[in-house]
C-alpha positions as CSV (number, residue, x, y, z in Angstrom):
1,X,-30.3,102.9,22.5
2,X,-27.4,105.4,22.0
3,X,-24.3,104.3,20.1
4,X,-21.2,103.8,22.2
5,X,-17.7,104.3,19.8
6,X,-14.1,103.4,20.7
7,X,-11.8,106.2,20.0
8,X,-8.7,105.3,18.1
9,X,-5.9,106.3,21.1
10,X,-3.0,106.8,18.7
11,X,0.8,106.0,19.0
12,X,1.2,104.8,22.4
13,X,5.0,105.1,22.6
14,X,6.1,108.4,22.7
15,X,8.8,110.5,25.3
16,X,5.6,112.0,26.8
17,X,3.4,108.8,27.6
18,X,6.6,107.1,29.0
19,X,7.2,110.3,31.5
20,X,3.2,110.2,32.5
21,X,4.3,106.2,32.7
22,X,6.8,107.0,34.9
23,X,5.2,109.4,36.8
24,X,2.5,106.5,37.7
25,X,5.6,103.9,38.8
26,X,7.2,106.7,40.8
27,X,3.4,107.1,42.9
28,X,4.0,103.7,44.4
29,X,7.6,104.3,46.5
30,X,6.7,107.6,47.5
31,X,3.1,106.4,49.5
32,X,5.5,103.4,51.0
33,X,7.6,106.4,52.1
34,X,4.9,108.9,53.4
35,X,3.3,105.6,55.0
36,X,6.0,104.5,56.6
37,X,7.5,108.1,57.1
38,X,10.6,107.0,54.8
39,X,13.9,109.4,54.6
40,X,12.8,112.9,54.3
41,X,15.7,113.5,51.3
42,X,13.9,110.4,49.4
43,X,10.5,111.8,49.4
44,X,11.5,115.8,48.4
45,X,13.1,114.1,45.5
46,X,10.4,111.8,44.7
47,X,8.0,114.6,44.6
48,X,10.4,116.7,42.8
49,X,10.3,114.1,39.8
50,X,6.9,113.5,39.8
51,X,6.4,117.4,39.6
52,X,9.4,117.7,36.7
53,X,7.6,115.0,34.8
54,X,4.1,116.3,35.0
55,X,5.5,119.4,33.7
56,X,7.9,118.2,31.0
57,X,5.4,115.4,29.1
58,X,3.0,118.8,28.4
59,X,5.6,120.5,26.6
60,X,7.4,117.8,25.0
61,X,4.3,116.7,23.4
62,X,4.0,120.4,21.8
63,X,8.0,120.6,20.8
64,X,7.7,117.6,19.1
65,X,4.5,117.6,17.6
66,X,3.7,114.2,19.5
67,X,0.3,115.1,21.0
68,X,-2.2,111.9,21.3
69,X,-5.0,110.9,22.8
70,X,-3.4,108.5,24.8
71,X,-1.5,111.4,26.4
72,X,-4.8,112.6,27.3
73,X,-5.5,109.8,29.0
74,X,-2.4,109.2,30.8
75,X,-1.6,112.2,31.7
76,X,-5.1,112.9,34.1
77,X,-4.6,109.0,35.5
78,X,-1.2,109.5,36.5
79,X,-2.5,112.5,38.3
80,X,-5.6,111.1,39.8
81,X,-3.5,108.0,40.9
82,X,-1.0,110.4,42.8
83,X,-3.3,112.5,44.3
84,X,-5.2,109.6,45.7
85,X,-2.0,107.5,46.7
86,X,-0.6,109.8,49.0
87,X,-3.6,111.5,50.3
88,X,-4.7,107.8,51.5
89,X,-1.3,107.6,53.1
90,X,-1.7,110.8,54.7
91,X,-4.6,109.9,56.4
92,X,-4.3,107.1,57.1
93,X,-0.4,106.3,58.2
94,X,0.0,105.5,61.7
95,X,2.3,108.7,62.7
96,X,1.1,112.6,62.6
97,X,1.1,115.0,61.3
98,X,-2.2,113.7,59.0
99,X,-4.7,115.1,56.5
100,X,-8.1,116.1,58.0
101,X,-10.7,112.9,56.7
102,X,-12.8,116.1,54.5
103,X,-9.9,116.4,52.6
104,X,-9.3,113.3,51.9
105,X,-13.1,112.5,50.8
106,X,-12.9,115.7,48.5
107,X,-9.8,114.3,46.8
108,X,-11.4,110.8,45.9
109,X,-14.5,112.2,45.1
110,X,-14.1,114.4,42.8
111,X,-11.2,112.2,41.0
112,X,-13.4,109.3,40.5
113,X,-16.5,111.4,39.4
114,X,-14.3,113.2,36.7
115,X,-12.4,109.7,35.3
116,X,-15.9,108.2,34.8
117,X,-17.4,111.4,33.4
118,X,-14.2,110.9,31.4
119,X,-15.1,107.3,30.3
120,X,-18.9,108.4,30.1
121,X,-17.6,110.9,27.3
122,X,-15.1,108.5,25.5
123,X,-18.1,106.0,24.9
124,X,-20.5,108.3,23.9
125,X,-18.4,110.6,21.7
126,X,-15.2,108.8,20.8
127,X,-13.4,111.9,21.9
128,X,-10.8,112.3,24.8
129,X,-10.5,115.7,26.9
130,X,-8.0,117.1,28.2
131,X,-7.0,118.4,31.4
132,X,-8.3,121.5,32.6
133,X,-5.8,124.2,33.8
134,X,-7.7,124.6,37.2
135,X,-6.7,121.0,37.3
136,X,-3.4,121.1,37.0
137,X,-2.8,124.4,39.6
138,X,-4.5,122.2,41.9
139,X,-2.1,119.3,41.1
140,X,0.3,121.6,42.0
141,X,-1.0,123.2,44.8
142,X,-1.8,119.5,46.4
143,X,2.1,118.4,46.0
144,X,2.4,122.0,48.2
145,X,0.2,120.5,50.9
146,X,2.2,117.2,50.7
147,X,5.7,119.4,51.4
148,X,3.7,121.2,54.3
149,X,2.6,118.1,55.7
150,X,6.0,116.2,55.1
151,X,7.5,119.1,56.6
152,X,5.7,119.6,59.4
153,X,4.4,122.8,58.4
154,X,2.7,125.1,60.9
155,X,-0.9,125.3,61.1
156,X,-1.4,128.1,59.5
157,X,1.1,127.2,56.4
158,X,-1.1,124.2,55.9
159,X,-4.4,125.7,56.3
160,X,-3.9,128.0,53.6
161,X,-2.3,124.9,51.1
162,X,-5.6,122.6,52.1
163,X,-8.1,125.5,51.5
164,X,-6.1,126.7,48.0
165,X,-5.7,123.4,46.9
166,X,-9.7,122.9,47.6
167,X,-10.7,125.8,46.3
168,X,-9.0,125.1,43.1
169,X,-9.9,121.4,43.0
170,X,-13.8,122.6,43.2
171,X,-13.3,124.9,40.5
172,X,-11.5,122.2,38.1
173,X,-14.4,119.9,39.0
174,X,-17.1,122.6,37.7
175,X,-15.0,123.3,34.4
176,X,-15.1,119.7,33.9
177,X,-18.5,119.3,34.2
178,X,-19.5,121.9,31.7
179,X,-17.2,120.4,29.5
180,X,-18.8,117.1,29.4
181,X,-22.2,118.8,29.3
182,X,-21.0,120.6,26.2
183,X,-19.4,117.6,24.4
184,X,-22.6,115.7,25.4
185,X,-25.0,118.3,24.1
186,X,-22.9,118.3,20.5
187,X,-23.2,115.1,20.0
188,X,-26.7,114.5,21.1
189,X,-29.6,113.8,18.4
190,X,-31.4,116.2,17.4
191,X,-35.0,116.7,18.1
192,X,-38.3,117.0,16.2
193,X,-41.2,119.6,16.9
194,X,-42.9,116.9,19.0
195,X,-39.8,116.6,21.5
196,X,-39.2,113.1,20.6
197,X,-35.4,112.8,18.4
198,X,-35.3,112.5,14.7
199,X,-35.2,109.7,12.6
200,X,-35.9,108.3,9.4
201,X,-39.8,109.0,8.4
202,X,-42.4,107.2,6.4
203,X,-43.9,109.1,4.0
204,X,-46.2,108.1,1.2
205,X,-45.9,107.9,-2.7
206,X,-48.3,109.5,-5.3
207,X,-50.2,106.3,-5.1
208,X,-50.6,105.6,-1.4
209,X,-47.6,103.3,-1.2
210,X,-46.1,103.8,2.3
211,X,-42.0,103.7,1.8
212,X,-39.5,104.6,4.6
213,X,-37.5,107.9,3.5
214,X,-33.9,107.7,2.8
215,X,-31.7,108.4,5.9
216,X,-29.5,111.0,5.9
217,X,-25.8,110.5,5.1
218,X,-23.6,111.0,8.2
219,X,-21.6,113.8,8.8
């Protein structure tokens, strides 16, 4: 059976983890408000902090020389978390204008298929990726079809925002999954001549005595 590691996360408390921390906590008033189509001024400025803080915890982490793993993790959860949040609420609120149902099952398909690629990865390897950039443009270009929805955008306006913003979410999804193909294929065992994986082999002395051969130190 294959080996399953934990991966040692890091220092949790940094200024980055608290901002993706935020960004989380800030997900839950601003589905109430789409839901419940809350104060317009309330929502543009929840969005605009949840965009400011996706882009700030990135950077900080590199000024400061505070990347971790549990950035890594944080970071792609606050963003699945969001993205799913407020799609749900609009498609589901009670008051148009609402996101077509397609949308909506891209979103939450491909967000739960990459987190638990994700975990697959982190018991296997004991290694955390990162986002992809195709991920993050679509982050950005899904906050755009929020504003063109919030705003009543015309059809057109949001037509191109849902088709970008699937477009790119499609092409994160593919660079994701070569990634984890790659990481899984590194840290794979390698295989004999007979197809079957190596392992320790018996091999007999000058005198017939069958003794296991030593394993090989890990690398």
């Amino acid at each position: 059976m294959p080996a399953f590691s934990t991966p040692d996360l890091g220092r949790f408390w940094t200024v980055p983890n608290a901002l993706g921390l935020l960004r989380l906590v800030l997900v839950v008033p601003i589905t109430v408000f789409l839901w419940q189509g809350g104060p317009l001024s309330w929502i543009l400025g929840l969005i605009f902090l949840i965009v400011l803080t996706d882009w700030l915890d990135g950077r900080i982490a590199r000024w400061t020389h505070t990347v971790s793993d549990w950035g890594k993790v944080i970071d792609p959860v606050a963003d699945k978390f969001a993205a799913i949040m407020t799609v749900t609420a609009l498609t589901f609120r009670p008051a148009e204008p609402l996101l077509p149902f397609w949308f909506f099952g891209v979103i939450v398909g491909r967000d739960l298929a990459i987190l638990l690629g994700g975990l697959t990865i982190a018991r296997r390897t004991g290694q955390i990726t990162m986002s992809a950039w195709a991920g993050k443009a679509a982050s950005l270009w899904l906050a755009l079809t929020v504003l063109s929805i919030v705003l009543e955008a015309d059809p057109p306006v949001l037509n191109v925002c849902l088709w970008t913003t699937t477009g790119l979410l499609l092409i994160s999804f593919v660079v994701y999954v070569i990634r984890y193909l790659s990481l899984l294929r590194q840290h794979s065992p390698p295989r004999t001549s007979d197809g079957g994986p190596s392992g320790p082999s018996e091999s007999g002395d000058s005198q017939g005595r069958g003794l296991p051969s030593p394993a090989p130190h890990a690398t």
